[in-house]
C-alpha positions as CSV (number, residue, x, y, z in Angstrom):
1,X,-4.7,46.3,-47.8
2,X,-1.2,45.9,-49.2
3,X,1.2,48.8,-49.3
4,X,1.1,49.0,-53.1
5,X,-2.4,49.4,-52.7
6,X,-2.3,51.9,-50.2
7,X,0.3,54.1,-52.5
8,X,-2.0,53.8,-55.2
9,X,-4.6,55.2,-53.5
10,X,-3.0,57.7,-52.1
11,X,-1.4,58.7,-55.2
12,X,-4.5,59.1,-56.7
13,X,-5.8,61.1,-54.2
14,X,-2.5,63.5,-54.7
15,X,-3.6,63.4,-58.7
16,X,-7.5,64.2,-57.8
17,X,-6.2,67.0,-55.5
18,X,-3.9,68.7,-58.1
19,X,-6.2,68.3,-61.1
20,X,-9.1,69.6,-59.2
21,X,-6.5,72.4,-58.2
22,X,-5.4,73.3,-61.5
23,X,-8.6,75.0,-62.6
24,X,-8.2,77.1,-60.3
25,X,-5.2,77.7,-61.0
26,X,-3.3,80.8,-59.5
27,X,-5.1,81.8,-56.7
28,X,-5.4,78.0,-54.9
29,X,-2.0,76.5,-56.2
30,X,-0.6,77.4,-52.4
31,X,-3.6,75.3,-50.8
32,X,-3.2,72.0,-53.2
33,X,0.7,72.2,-52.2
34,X,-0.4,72.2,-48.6
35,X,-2.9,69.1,-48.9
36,X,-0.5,67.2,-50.9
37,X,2.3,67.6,-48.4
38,X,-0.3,67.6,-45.2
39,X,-1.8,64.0,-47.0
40,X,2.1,62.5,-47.1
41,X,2.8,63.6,-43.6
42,X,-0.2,62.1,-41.7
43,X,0.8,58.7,-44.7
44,X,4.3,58.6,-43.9
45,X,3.5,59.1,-39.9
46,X,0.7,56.9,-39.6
47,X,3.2,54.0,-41.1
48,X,6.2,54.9,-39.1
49,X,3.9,54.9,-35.8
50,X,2.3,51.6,-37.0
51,X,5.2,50.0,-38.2
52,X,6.1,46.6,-36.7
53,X,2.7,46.7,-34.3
54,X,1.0,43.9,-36.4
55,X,-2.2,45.8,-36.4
56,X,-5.0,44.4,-39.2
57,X,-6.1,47.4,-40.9
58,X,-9.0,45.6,-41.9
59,X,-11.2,45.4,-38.6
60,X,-12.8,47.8,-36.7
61,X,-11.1,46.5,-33.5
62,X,-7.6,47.0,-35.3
63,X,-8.6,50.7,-37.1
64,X,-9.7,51.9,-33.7
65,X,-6.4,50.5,-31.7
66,X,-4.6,51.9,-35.0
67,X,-6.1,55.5,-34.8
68,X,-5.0,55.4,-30.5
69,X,-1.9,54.6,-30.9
70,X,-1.7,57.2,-34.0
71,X,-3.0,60.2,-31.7
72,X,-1.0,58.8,-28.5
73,X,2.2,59.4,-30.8
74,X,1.0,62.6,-32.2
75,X,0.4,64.0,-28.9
76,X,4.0,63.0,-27.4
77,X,6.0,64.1,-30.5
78,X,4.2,67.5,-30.1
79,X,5.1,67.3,-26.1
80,X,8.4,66.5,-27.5
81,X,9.0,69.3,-29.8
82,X,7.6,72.1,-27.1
83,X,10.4,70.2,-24.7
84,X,12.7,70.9,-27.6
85,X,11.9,74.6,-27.9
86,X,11.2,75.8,-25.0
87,X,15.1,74.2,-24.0
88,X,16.3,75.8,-26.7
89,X,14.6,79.1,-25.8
90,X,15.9,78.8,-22.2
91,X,19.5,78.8,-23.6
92,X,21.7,81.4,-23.3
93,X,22.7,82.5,-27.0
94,X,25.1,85.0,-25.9
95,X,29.2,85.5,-26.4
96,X,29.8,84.6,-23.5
97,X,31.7,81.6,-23.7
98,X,34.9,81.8,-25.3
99,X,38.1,80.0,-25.9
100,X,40.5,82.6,-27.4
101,X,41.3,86.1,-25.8
């Protein structure tokens, strides 16, 4: 599948959601905000992972090496960010440093 094809898909996906959303309008407009931004995340992370591997979309050979090297990233960028915070967590935040008396 091209990429145009792909974003129209995907866009009308977005446009089913928030239709289908808008009957029920008050009490669910916080959930279709929340699948429209969770659909563009795992979108826009599956192509940034995926980018420049040359994998065909179209086989079952290429959509299961696809969806492994899709969770292998998932898993290390959430390693990553618990590396990130519990760093920053370690930190000392204190005034304790200073240049100027």
């Amino acid at each position: 599948m091209t990429i145009s094809m792909v974003l129209i898909i995907i866009a009308a996906l977005i446009a089913f959601i928030w239709v289908l959303m808008e009957f029920r309008r008050l009490r669910h407009k916080i959930f279709a905000v929340f699948l429209i931004m969770l659909i563009m995340f795992f979108y826009f992370s599956f192509t940034y992972a995926l980018k420049e591997k040359g994998l065909d979309l179209k086989t079952l050979p290429g959509v299961i090496e696809a969806s492994k090297l899709y969770y292998s990233w998932m898993v290390s960028l959430f390693h990553n960010s618990v590396a990130i915070t519990s760093n920053a967590i370690k930190m000392d935040w204190g005034i304790t440093n200073s240049t100027a008396r």
